[in-house]
C-alpha positions in Angstrom: -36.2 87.3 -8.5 -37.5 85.4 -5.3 -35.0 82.7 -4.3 -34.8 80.0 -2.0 -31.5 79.1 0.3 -30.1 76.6 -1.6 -30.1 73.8 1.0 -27.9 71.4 -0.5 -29.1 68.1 1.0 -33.0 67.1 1.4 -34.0 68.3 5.4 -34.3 66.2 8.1 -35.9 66.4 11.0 -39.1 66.2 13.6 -42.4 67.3 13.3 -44.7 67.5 16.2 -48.2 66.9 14.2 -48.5 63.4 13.8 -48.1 62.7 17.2 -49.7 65.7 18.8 -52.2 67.0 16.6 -52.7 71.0 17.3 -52.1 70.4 21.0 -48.0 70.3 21.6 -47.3 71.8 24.8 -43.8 73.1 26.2 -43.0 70.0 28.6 -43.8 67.5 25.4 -41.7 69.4 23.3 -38.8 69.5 25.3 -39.2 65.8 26.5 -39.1 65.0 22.5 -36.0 67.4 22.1 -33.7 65.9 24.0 -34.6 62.5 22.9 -33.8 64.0 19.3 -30.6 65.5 20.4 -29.6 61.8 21.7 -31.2 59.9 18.4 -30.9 62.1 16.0 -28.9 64.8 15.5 -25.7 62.4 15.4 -27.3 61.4 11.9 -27.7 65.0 10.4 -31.0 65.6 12.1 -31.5 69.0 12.3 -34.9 70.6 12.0 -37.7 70.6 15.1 -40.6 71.7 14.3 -43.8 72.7 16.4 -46.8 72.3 14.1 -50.2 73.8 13.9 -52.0 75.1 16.9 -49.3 76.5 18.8 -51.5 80.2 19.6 -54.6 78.0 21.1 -56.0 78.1 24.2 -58.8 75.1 24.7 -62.3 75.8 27.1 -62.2 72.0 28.4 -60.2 70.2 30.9 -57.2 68.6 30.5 -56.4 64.8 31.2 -53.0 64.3 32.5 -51.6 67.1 30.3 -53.0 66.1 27.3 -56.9 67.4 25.6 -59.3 65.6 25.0 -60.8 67.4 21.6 -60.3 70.4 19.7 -63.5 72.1 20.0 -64.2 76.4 21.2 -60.6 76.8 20.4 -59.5 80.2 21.6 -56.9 81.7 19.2 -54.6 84.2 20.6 -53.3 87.4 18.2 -51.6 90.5 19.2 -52.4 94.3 18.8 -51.1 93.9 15.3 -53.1 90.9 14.5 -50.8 88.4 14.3 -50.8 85.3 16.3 -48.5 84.6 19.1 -47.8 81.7 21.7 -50.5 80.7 23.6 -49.2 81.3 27.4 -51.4 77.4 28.5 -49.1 75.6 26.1 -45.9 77.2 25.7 -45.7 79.3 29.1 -42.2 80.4 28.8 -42.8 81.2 25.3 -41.8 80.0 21.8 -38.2 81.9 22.0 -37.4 79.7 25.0 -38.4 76.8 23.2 -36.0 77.8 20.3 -32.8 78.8 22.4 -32.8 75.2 23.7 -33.0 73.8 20.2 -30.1 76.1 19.2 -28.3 75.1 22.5 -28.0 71.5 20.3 -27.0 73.4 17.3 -30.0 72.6 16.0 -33.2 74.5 14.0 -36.9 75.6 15.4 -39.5 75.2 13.1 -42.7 76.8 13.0 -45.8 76.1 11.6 -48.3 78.7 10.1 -51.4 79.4 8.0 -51.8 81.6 5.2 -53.6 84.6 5.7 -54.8 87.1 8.6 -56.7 85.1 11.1 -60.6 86.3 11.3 -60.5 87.3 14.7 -58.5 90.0 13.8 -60.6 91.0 11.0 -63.5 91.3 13.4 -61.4 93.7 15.5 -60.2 95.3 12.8 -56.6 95.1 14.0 -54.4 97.6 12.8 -51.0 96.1 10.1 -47.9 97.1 12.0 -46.0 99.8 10.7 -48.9 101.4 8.0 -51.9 103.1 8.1 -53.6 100.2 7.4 -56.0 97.5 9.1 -56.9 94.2 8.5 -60.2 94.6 7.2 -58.0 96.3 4.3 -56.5 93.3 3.4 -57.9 90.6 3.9 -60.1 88.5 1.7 -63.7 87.0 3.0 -63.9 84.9 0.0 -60.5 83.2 0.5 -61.1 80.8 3.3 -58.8 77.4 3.6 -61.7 74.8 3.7 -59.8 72.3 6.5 -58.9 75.0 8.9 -61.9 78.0 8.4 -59.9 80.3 11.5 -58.4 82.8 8.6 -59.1 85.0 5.8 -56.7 84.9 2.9 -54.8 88.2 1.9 -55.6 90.3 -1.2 -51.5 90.3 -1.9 -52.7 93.4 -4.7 -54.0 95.7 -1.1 -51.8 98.4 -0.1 -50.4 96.9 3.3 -51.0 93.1 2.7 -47.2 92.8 2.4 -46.3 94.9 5.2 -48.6 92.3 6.8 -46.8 89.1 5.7 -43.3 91.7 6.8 -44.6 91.5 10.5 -45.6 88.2 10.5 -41.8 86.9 9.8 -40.5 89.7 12.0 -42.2 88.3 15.0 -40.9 84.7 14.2 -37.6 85.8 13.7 -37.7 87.9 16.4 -38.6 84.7 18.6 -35.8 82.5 16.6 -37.2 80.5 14.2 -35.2 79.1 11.5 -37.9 77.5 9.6 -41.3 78.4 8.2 -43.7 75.7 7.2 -46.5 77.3 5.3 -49.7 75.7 5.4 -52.7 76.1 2.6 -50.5 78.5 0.9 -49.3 75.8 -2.1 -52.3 77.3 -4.8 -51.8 80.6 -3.8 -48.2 81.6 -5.3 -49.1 86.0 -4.3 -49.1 84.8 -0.8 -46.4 82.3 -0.7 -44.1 84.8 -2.4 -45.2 87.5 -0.1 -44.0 85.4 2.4 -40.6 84.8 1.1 -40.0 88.3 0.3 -41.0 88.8 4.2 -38.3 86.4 5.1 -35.8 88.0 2.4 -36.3 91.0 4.1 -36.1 90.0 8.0 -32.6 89.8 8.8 -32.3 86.1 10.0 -31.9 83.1 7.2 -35.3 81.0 6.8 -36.2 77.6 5.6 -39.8 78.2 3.5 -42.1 74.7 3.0 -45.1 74.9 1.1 -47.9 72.8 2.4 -50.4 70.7 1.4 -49.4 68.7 -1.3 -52.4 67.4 -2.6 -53.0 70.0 -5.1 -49.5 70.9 -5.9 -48.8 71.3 -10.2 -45.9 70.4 -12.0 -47.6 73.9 -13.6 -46.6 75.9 -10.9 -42.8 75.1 -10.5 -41.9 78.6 -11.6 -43.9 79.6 -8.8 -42.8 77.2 -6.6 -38.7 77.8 -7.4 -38.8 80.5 -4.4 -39.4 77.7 -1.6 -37.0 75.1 -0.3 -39.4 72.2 -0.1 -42.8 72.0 -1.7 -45.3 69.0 -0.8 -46.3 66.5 -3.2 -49.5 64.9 -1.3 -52.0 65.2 1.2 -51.0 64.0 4.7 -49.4 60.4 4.6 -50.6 57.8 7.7 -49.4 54.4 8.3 -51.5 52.6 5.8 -51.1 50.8 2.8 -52.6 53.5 0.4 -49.2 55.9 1.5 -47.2 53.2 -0.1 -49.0 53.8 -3.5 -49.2 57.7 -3.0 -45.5 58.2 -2.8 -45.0 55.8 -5.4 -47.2 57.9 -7.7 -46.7 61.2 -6.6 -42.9 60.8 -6.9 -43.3 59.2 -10.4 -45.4 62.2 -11.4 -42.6 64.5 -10.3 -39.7 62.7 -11.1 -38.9 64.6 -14.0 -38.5 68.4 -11.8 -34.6 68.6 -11.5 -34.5 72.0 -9.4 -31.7 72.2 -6.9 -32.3 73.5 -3.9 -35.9 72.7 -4.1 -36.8 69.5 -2.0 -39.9 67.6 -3.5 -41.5 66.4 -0.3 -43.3 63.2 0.3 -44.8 64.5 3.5 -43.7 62.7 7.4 -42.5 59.6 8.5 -45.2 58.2 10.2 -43.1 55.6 12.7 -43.3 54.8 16.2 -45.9 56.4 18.8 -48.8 58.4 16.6 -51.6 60.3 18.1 -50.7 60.2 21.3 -52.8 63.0 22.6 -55.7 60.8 21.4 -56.4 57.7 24.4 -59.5 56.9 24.9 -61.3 58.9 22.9 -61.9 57.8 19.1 -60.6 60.3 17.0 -62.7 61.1 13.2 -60.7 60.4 10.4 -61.6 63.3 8.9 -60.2 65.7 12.0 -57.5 67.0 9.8 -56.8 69.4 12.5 -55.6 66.7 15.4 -54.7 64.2 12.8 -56.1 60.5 11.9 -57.0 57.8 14.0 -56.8 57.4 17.8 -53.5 56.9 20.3 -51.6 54.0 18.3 -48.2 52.5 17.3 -47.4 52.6 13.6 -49.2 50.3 11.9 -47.4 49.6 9.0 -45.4 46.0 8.5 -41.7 45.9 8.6 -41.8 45.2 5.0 -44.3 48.4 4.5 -42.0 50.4 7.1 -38.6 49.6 4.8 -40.2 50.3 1.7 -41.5 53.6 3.1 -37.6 54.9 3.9 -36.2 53.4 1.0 -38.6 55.5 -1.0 -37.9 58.9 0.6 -34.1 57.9 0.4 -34.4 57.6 -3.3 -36.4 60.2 -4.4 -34.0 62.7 -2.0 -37.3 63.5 -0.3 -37.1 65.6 3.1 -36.7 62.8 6.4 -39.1 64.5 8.8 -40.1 61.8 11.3 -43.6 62.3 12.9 -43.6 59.8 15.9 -43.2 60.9 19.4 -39.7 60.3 20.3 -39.6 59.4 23.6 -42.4 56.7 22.6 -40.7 55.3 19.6 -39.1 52.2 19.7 -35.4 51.5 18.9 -35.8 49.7 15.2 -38.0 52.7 13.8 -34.7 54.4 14.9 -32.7 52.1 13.1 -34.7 52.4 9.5 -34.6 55.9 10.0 -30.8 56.7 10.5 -29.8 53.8 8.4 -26.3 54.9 7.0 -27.6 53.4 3.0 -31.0 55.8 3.6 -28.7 58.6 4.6 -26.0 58.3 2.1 -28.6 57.9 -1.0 -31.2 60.5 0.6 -27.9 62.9 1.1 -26.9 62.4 -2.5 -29.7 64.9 -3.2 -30.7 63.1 -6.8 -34.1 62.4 -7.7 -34.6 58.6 -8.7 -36.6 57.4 -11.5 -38.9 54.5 -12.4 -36.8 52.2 -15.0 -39.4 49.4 -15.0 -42.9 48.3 -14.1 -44.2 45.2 -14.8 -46.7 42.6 -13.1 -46.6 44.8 -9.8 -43.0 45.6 -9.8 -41.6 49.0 -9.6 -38.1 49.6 -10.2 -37.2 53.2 -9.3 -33.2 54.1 -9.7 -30.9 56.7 -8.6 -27.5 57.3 -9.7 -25.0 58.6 -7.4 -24.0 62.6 -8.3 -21.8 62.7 -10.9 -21.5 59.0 -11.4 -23.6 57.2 -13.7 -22.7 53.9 -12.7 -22.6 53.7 -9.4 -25.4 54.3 -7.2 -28.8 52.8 -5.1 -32.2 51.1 -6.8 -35.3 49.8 -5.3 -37.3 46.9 -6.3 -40.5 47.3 -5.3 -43.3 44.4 -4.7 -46.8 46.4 -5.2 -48.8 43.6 -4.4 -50.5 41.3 -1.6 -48.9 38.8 -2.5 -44.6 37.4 -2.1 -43.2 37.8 -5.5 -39.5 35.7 -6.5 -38.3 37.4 -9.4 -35.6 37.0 -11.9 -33.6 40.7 -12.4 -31.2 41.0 -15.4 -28.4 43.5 -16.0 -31.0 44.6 -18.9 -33.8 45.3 -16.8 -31.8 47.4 -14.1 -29.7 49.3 -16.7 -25.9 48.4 -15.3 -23.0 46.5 -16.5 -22.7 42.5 -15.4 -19.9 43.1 -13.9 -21.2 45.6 -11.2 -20.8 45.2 -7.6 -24.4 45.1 -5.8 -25.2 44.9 -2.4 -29.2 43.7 -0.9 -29.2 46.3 1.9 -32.0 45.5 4.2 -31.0 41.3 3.4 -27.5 42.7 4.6 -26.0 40.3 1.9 -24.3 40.6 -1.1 -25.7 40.0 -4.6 -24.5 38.7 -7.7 -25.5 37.9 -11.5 -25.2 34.8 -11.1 -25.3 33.2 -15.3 -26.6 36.3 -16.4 -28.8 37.0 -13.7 -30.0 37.5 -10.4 -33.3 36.3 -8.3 -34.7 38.1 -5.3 -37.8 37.1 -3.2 -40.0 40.1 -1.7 -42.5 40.6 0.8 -46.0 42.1 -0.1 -45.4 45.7 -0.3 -42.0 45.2 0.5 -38.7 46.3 -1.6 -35.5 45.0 -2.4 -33.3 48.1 -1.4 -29.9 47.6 -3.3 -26.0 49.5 -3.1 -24.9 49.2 -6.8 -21.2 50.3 -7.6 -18.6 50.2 -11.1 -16.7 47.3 -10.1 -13.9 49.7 -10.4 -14.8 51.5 -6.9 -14.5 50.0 -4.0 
């Protein structure tokens, strides 16, 4: 049986895609490290991850460091077909970029695509280790329709696992920790292939699947092999991500696998697309991302009852703004010690009430029913003050309750208790048996 690591709290970490697209270099990955080591790591941050694009080479010219579009990529394989660092962005290579994240103590994360990429199909590349080639494996008819660069493999092809084998080898080799898998969640022969590869390479491995948007509550026995598996498309700072991870996460609430993180995709805070100035950006350039060089857009109300969600549902805390660009309260909702302690917990919340375009989601602390966090969500346009009863958020009168983002105890007062939130904002609230303290 393929299993996953067992990770026994949701991951938290950085992801370079938000902010830079498919065009991270070496100097803005280290500039963004060490801000991470200063910011983050004290809060359990551990995971950095370079996203897509890290094997491109671009025929344009390059304004101040950072591209201008993503067109005539060049992408870079070896003599085994498999793609490696390209030399313009990462110079010194990826391993240097991963001894400095362990110098922290912390995790490299890589990003990759399923399949064999098409350029070595065309030279017919030979699969390390076998007799075999890449025109053997791979599959014309399996081709991801956001990112057309790579064939699928035909995981029933004598060498097609042998491919996936030197794949992993070369990112263990190069010390990655971490393997974000990309277009890879409907196709559970590759996605195990790729987890038997990292079984079977000698270093410990994180495995993601990615994208969400067509992930199946079908597929979980598929899925149980992976640490984290996505539950939506890619998430930007507007008002339709609030609704997503509301839904998605209700639709999922009921999978109780441990070990297995149900992901809510990035944390879209502070400084997004910064590669992007002065150029406007399509929407639909899934490859760089959405929208041009901006700071999150989202309200502080929209912003809290973003984090408060994750925390909840124990999704993974990957934060997707550029670090060094982010301002200090993004920090602050991010490394909150309430969003910590509840996302750490590691319990899946679920929806207790909704009514009149309030969501109440709940999450009781591990191993104690009575004690634990709940979030009152306002899905409206509109300031809502409502009346909450012991009855309606399932707990005893007497228990202790604390408004976390109001910074302010809370009471039921003659039976009950009345709260006053923001348009698309939440009442994030501490609950505990009046026994603990």
């Amino acid at each position: 049986m393929l299993t996953n690591n067992r990770l026994s709290t949701p991951p938290k970490g950085w992801n370079s895609f938000d902010c830079y697209g498919v065009f991270i270099n070496e100097e803005q990955a280290l500039r963004n490290l060490e801000v991470f080591n200063e910011k983050l790591r004290p809060f359990g941050y551990e995971y950095f991850c370079i996203d897509a694009g890290w094997y491109s080479e671009y025929d344009f010219q390059f304004d101040s460091g950072k591209p201008i579009q993503k067109d005539t990529a060049k992408l870079l394989i070896d003599e085994y077909g498999r793609f490696v660092a390209s030399p313009r962005l990462f110079p010194c290579g990826l391993k240097y970029i991963a001894d400095r994240v362990h110098e922290y103590g912390l995790k490299f994360v890589i990003h990759i695509m399923r399949g064999i990429p098409r350029i070595a199909v065309e030279q017919n590349t030979p699969i390390k280790g076998t007799k075999y080639y890449a025109r053997d494996i791979a599959n014309p008819d399996s081709i991801c329709t956001w990112c057309p660069f790579l064939y699928g493999v035909d995981m029933n092809k004598p060498g097609s696992q042998e491919y996936y084998d030197s794949v992993i080898e070369y990112l263990a080799e190069n010390g990655v920790d971490f393997i974000k898998a990309d277009d890879i969640i409907m196709f559970p022969d590759e996605f195990k292939a790729v987890r038997r590869a990292i079984n079977n390479c000698g270093r410990p491995m994180v495995l993601s699947l990615s994208p969400g948007n067509q992930a199946a509550k079908v597929n979980i026995e598929h899925f149980r092999c992976a640490d984290m598996v996505r539950l939506s498309g890619d998430i930007w700072d507007e008002r339709a991500a609030l609704d997503t991870g509301l839904d998605r996460w209700n639709n999922w609430e009921d999978i109780d696998e441990p070990g297995l993180w149900l992901d809510l995709d990035m944390i879209p805070f502070g400084a997004l697309q910064v590669y992007a100035k002065g150029n406007k950006n399509s929407d639909d350039n899934l490859l760089s991302g959405k929208g041009s060089a901006r700071m999150c857009q989202f309200t502080l109300a929209e912003k809290q009852s973003f984090i408060t969600m994750r925390a909840l549902a124990a999704s993974p805390l990957i934060m997707g703004g550029e670090l060094t660009m982010t301002p200090d309260e993004d920090f602050a909702l991010i490394t909150n010690e309430y969003i910590l302690d509840c996302c750490n917990n590691g319990v899946t919340g679920k929806q207790i009430f909704y009514q009149n375009y309030l969501d109440i989601r709940k999450t009781p602390q591990h191993g104690e029913q009575e004690s634990g966090w709940l979030g009152v969500f306002n899905r409206s346009l509109s300031p809502k003050k409502i009346t909450l009863t012991p009855e309606i958020l399932k707990m005893a009168m007497g228990t202790k309750l604390f408004n976390i983002w109001d910074n302010k105890a809370l009471d039921f007062a003659q039976g009950k208790l009345e709260v006053t939130i923001e348009p698309d904002g939440v009442c994030f609230i501490r609950y505990k048996n009046k026994k603990k303290r």
